[in-house]
C-alpha positions in Angstrom: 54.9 149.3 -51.6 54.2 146.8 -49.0 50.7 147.8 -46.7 52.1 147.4 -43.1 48.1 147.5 -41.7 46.6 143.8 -41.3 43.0 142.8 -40.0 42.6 139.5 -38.8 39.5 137.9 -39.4 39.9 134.5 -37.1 38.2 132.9 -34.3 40.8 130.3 -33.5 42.8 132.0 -31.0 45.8 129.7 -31.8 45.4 130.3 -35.4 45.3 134.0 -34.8 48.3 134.2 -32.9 50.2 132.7 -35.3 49.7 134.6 -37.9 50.1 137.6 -35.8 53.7 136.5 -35.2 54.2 135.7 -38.8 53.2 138.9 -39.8 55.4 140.9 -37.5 58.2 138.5 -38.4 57.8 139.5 -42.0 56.9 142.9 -42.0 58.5 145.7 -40.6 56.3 148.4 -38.7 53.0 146.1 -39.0 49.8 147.1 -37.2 47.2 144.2 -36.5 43.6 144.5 -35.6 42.0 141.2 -34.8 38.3 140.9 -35.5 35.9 138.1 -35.2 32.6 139.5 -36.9 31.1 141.6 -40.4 30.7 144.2 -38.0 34.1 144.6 -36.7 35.8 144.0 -40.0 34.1 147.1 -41.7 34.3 149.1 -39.2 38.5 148.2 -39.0 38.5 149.2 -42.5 37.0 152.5 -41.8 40.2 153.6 -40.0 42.7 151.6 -41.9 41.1 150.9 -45.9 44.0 150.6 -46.8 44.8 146.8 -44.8 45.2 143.4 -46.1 42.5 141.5 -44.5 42.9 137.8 -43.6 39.8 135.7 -43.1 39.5 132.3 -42.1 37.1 130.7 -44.6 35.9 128.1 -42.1 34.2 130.9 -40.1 32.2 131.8 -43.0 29.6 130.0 -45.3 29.2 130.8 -49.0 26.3 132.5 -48.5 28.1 134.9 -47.0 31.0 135.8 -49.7 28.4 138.6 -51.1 29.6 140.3 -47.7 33.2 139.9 -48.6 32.6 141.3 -52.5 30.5 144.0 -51.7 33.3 145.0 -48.6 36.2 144.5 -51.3 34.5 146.5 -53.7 33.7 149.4 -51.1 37.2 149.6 -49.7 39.2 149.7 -53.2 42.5 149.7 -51.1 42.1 147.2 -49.5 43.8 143.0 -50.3 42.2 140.1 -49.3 44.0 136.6 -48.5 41.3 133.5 -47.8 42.5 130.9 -45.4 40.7 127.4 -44.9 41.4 123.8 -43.8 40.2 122.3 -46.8 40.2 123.4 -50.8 36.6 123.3 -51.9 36.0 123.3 -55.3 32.8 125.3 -55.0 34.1 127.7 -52.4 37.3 128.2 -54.3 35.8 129.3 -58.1 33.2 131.7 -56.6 35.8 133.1 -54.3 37.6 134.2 -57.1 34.9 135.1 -59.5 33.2 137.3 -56.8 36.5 139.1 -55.3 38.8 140.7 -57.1 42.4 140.4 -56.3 41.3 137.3 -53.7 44.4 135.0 -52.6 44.0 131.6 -51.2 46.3 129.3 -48.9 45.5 126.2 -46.6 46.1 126.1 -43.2 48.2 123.1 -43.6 50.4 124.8 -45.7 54.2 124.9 -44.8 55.4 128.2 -43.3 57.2 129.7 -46.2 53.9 128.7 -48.6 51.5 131.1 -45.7 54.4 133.5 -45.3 54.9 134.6 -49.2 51.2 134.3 -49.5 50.9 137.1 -46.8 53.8 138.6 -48.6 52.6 139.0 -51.7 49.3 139.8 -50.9 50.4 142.6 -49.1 52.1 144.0 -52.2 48.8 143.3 -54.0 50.0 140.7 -56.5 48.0 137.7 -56.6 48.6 134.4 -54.8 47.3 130.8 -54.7 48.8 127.3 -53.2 49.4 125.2 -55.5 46.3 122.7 -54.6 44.0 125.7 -55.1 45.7 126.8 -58.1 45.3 123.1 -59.5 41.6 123.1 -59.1 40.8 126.7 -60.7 42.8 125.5 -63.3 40.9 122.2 -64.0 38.0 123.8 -63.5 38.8 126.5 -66.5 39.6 123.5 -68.6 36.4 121.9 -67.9 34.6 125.1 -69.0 37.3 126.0 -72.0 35.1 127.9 -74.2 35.4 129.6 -77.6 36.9 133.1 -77.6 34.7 134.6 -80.0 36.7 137.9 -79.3 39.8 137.4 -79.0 41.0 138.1 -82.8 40.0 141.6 -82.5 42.5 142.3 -79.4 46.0 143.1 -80.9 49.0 141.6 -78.6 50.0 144.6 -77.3 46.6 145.0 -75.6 46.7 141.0 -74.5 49.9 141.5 -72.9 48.4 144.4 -71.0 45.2 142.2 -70.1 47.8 140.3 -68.1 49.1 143.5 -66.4 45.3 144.7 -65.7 44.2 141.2 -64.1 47.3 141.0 -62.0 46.2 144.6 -60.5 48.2 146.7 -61.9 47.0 150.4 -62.5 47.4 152.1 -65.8 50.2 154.7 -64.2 52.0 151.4 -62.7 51.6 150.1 -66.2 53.3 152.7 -67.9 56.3 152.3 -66.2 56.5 148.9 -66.7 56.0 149.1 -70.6 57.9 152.6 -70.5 55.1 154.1 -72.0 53.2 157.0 -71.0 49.9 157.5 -69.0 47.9 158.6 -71.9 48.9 155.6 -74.1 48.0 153.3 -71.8 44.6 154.2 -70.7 44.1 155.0 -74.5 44.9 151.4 -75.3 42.6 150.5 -71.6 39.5 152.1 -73.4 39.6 150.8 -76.3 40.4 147.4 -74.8 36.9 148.0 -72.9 35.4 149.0 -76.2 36.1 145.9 -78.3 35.1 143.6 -75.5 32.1 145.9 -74.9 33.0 146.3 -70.8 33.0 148.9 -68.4 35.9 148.3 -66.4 38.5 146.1 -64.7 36.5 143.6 -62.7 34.7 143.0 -65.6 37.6 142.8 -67.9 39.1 140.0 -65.4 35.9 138.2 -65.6 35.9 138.3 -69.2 39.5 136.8 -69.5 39.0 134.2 -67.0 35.8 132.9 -68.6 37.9 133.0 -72.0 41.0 131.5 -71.1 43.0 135.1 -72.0 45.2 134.8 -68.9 48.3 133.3 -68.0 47.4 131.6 -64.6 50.8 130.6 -64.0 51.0 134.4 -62.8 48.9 133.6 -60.0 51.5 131.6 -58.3 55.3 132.0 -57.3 
């Protein structure tokens, strides 16, 4: 189900505006709170923790991304979609190793590229432009490690990896595998077992790091 609550997390009164209107063009029945500090953001999620929250990267340092992974990791509910003028290569890889579920888009982007990534983000699936999703992707291939694990994983719990890292929760999962609850979060532990984790942000970074996820996912 689509969230229909939005904070806006934007300085740029123009750029705010705009994706105001795209937002009400796109979904039916959205609310919109416009913020322009931490403050204001966490106390927006208070009343609505269940929001996709915009920010405008070029407000914010890196420095300050531990506010934006602590915040995502408070408010569970909550999606988070990362705007900026520019790709930075730093900016970009810690962004998506610190946050889970983060999607990225440039402000230069064409309409229907910002639109579908509000889109999607607001159904919780992941999304990147394709220039951002070019230079995770060299960046993983730079890195390409062993994976001195991977053998022990069966293909079953692989494909569910995918499932996992995409957002999916294990009762979502079931219907999608037409399986029940108890077999998936059966096959979840002892996926968390073998890779000797303790749960899904973890199990993301693990797969990232060893090249267990299809990142074509990532982007539609």
């Amino acid at each position: 189900m689509n969230k229909s609550s939005f904070i806006i997390a934007e300085s740029n009164i123009l750029y705010s505006l705009g994706l105001n209107a795209l937002i009400h063009e796109r979904i039916h029945n959205a609310t919109v709170i416009n913020v322009s500090g931490f403050a204001e953001i966490n106390n927006a999620l208070l009343s609505t923790p269940e929001s996709v929250v915009i920010v405008d990267m070029d407000s914010f340092n890196n420095k300050q991304l531990d506010f934006f992974s602590m915040t995502s990791s408070k408010f569970t509910g909550s999606n988070w979609l990362f705007i900026s003028e520019i790709a930075r290569e730093a900016q970009l890889i810690e962004l998506n190793r610190a946050i889970n579920h983060a999607n990225f888009v440039l402000k230069t982007n064409d309409y229907d590229v910002i639109s579908t990534a509000i889109v999607n983000t607001a159904k919780g699936m992941r999304y990147f432009c394709s220039e951002a999703l070019q230079i995770i992707m060299e960046e993983h291939n730079r890195k390409k490690t062993t994976e001195p694990k991977k053998h022990v994983l069966t293909g079953t719990e692989l494909e569910l990896i995918q499932l996992f890292a995409m957002g999916k929760t294990a009762k979502e999962v079931a219907v999608i595998r037409t399986s029940s609850y108890h077999t998936i979060n059966t096959h979840r532990k002892n996926i968390f077992r073998k890779l000797e984790i303790n749960n899904i942000q973890e199990l993301i970074k693990y797969a990232l790091k060893h090249n267990l996820l299809d990142l074509t996912e990532y982007y539609i």
